[in-house]
C-alpha positions in Angstrom: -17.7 -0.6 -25.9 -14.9 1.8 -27.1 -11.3 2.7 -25.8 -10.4 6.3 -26.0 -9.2 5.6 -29.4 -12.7 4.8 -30.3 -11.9 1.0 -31.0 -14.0 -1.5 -29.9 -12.6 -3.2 -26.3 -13.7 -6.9 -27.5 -12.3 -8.3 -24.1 -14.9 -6.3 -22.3 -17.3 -6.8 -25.1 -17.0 -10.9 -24.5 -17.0 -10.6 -20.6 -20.2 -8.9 -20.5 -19.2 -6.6 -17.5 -19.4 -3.2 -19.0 -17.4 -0.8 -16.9 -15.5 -3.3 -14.9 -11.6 -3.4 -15.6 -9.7 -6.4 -16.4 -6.3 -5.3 -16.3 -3.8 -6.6 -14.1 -2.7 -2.9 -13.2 -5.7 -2.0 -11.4 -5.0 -5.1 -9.0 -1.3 -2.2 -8.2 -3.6 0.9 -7.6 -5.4 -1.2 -5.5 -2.4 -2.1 -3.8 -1.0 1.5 -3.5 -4.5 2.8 -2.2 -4.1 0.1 0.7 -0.8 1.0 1.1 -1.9 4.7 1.2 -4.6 4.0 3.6 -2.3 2.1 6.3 0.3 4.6 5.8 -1.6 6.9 6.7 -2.9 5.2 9.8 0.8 4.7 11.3 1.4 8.4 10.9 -2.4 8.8 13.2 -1.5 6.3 15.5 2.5 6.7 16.2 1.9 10.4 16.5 -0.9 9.9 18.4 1.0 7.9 21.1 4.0 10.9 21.0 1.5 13.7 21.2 -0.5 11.9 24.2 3.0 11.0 26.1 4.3 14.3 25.7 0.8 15.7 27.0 0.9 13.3 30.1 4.3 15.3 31.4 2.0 18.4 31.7 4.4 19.9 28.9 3.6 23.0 27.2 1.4 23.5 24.4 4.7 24.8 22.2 6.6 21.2 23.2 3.6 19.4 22.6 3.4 20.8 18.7 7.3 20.6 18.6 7.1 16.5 19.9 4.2 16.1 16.9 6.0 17.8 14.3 9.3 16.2 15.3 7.4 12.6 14.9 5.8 13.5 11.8 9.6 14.4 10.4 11.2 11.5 11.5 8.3 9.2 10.7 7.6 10.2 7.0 11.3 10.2 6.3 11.8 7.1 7.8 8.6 5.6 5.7 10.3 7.0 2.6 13.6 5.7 3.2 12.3 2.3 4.0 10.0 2.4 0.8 12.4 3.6 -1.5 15.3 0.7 -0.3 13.0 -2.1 -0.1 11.0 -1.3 -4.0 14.5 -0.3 -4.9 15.6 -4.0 -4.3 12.2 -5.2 -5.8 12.6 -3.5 -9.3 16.3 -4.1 -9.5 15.5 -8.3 -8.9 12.6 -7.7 -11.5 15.4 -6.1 -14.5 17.3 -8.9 -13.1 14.5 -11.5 -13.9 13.4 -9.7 -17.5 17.4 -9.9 -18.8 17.5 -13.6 -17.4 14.1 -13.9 -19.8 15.2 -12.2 -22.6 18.4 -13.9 -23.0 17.0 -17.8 -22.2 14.8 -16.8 -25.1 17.3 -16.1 -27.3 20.2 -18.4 -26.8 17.1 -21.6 -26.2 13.7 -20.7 -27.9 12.9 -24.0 -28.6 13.4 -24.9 -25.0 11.6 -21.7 -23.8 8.7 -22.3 -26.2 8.1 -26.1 -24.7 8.2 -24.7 -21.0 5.5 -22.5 -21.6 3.5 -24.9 -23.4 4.5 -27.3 -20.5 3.5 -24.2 -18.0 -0.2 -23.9 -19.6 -1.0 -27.3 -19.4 -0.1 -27.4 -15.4 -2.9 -24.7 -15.4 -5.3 -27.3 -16.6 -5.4 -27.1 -20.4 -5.1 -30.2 -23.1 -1.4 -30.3 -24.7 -3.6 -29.1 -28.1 -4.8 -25.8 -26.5 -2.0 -25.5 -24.9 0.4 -25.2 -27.8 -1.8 -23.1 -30.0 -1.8 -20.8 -26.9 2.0 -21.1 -26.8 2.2 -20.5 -30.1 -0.1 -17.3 -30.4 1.5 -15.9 -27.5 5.2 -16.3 -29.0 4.0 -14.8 -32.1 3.0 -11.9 -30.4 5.5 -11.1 -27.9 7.5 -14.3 -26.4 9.0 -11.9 -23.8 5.3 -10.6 -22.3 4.2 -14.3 -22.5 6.6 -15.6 -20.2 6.9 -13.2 -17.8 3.4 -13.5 -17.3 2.8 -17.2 -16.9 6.2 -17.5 -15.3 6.7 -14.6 -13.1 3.8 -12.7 -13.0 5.4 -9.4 -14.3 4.6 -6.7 -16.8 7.7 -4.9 -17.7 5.3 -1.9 -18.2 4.6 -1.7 -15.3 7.4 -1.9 -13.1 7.6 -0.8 -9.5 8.6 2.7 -8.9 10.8 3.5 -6.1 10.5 7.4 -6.1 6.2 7.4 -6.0 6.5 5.1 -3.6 8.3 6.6 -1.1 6.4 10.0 -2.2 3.3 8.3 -1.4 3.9 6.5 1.6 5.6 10.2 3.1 2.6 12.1 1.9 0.4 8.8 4.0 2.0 9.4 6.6 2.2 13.3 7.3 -2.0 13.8 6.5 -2.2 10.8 9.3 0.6 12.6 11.2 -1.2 15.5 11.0 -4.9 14.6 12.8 -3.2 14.9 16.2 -1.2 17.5 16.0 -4.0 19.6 15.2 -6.0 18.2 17.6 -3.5 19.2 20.2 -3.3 22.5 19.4 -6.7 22.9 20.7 -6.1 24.5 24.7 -9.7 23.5 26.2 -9.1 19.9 27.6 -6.8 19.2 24.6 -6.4 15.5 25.7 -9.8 14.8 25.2 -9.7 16.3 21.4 -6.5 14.2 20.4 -8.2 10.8 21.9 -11.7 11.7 19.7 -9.5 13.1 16.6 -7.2 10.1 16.6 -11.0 7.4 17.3 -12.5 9.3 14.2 -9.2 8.9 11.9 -8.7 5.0 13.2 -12.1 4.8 12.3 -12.0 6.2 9.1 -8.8 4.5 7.9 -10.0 0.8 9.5 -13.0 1.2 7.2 -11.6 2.7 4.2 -8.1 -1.0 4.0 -11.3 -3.0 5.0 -13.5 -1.7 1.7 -10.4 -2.0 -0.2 -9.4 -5.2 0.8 -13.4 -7.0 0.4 -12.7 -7.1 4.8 -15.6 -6.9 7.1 -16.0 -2.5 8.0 -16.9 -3.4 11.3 -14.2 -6.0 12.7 -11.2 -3.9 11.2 -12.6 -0.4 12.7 -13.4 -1.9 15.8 -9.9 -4.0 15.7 -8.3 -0.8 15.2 -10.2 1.2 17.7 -9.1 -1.2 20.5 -5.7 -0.9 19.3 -5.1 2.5 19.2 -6.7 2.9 22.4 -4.4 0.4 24.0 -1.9 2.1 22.4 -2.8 5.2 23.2 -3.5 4.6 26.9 0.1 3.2 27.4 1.5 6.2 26.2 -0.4 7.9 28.0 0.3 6.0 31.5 3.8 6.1 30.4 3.9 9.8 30.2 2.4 10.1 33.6 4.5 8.2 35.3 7.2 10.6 34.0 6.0 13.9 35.0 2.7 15.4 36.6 -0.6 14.8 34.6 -3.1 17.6 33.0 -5.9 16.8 31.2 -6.1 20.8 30.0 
């Protein structure tokens, strides 16, 4: 097997999995599509419950759409803010931990160089392999080698604040946006939000339950029940504040 450089991928080559990736960035996408999947599914269900209160009051269809586009605002701005603070914090503490590294391995590299040795024989290899590991490692990048074993980071591939309050915004809105279409339909338009928002809780319980290795069934049903509860308090609290119509 070839990269696209039309060298030979020996790691793949040894592992005998054609095809299948071994690189500890497709662990992140998968992180960022389950991320993406249960954004999306607070956007459906919080707008859900806003839509279906509003809709309770016997409001008209215009305040209906404004209450679902007013949620979708405040929600996938409020996803973005959160996102961008809190993987803001994370990639500032990981520069933090990569200058801590880089400057232990130069001021103590004999020290740094026994502590990973020490490091791979806690994972279970002899003090032999362990220090020929050590040593092939240093030689090749000392840095990458510790962060690894030690922290588990690949300054490559750093977190990025900006895609991921993009991503979780852009999550949100398409979920957002399931219900609020489905209200604008007139003929019995509480009927096509519940069965709009059942199909999209469906859809996203089954699609974080394939990405996580989950059982399809328990997560879509789990969420079905949920959003239903959800949905039905809502809607129970809508009624009690104005006069119910279910067209």
């Amino acid at each position: 097997m070839t990269n696209r450089d039309g060298i030979a991928d020996t790691a793949t080559e040894r592992s005998g999995h054609d095809g299948e990736p071994h690189s500890g960035a497709v662990g992140s996408k998968l992180n960022w599509l389950r991320a993406g999947v249960l954004g999306a599914n607070d956007g459906l269900l919080s707008t859900a419950g806003l839509v279906i209160g509003v809709a309770a009051t016997a409001a008209t269809p215009g305040a209906i759409l404004v209450a679902g586009v007013a949620g979708l605002s405040a929600g996938a701005s409020a996803m973005a803010l959160g996102e961008y603070v809190s993987v803001s914090t994370q990639r500032d503490t990981e520069k933090a931990w990569i200058a801590k590294e880089q400057r232990e391995l130069l001021e103590q590299p004999e020290e740094e160089f026994d502590e990973l040795v020490g490091l791979y024989t806690a994972k279970g290899l002899s003090e032999a392999t362990a220090r020929q590991v050590a040593t092939e490692l240093t030689a090749a990048d000392p840095l990458r080698a510790h962060l690894d074993i030690e922290l588990g980071i690949d300054q490559e591939e750093l977190t990025n604040p900006l895609a991921a309050a993009l991503s979780s915004a852009v999550a949100f809105s398409l979920g957002a946006l399931i219900p609020i279409a489905a209200s604008l339909i007139a003929w019995h338009r509480m009927l096509w939000i519940v069965l709009a928002v059942a199909v999209g809780l469906a859809v996203t319980g089954y699609a974080s339950a394939a990405l996580g290795g989950a059982n399809r069934r328990t997560a879509v049903i789990r969420l079905l029940v949920g959003g239903a509860a959800a949905m039905a308090i809502t809607y129970a609290i809508g009624r009690l504040l104005g006069t119910t119509s279910l067209t």
